[in-house]
N, C-alpha and C positions, 0 to 999 in steps of 0.2 A: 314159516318164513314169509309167507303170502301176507299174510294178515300184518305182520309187521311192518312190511316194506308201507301198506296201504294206508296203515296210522303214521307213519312218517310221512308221507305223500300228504296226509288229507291237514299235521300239523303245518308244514313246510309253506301248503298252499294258502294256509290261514295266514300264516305271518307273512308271507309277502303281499296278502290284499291287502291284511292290515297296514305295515308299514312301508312296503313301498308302494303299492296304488294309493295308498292313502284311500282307502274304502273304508266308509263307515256305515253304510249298512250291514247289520250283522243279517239280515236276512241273502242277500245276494253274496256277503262271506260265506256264511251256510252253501248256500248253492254252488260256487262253485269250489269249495273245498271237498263236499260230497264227492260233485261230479268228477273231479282229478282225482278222487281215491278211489271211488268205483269201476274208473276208466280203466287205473293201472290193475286193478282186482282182475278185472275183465283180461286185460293182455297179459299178466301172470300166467289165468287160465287156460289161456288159448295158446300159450308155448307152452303150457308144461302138457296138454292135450297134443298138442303136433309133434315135442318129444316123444309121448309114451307111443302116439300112433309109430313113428320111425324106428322106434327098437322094436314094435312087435310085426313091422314088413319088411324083413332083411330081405332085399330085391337087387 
């Protein structure tokens, strides 16, 4: 699910440089499509990390 959501994110964030910033360097396309699909990779892992931490400290 992770992975998926992150291809969606990194497609998503391409076509809005492309057609709404009107960015036409594909090199800073690149950059920051990476960066918004690695970001959300990142905050995936760090809820689904604070989930499994909260079910294994019933406190």
């Amino acid at each position: 699910m992770q992975e998926i959501l992150t291809l969606a994110t990194y497609l998503v964030s391409w076509l809005i440089c492309k057609w709404v910033l009107g960015i036409r360097s594909g090199l800073v396309t690149l950059i920051i499509s990476l960066g918004a699909a690695v970001g959300v990779y990142i905050l995936m892992a760090v809820k689904e990390r604070n989930e499994k931490k909260d079910d294994e400290d019933p406190e």
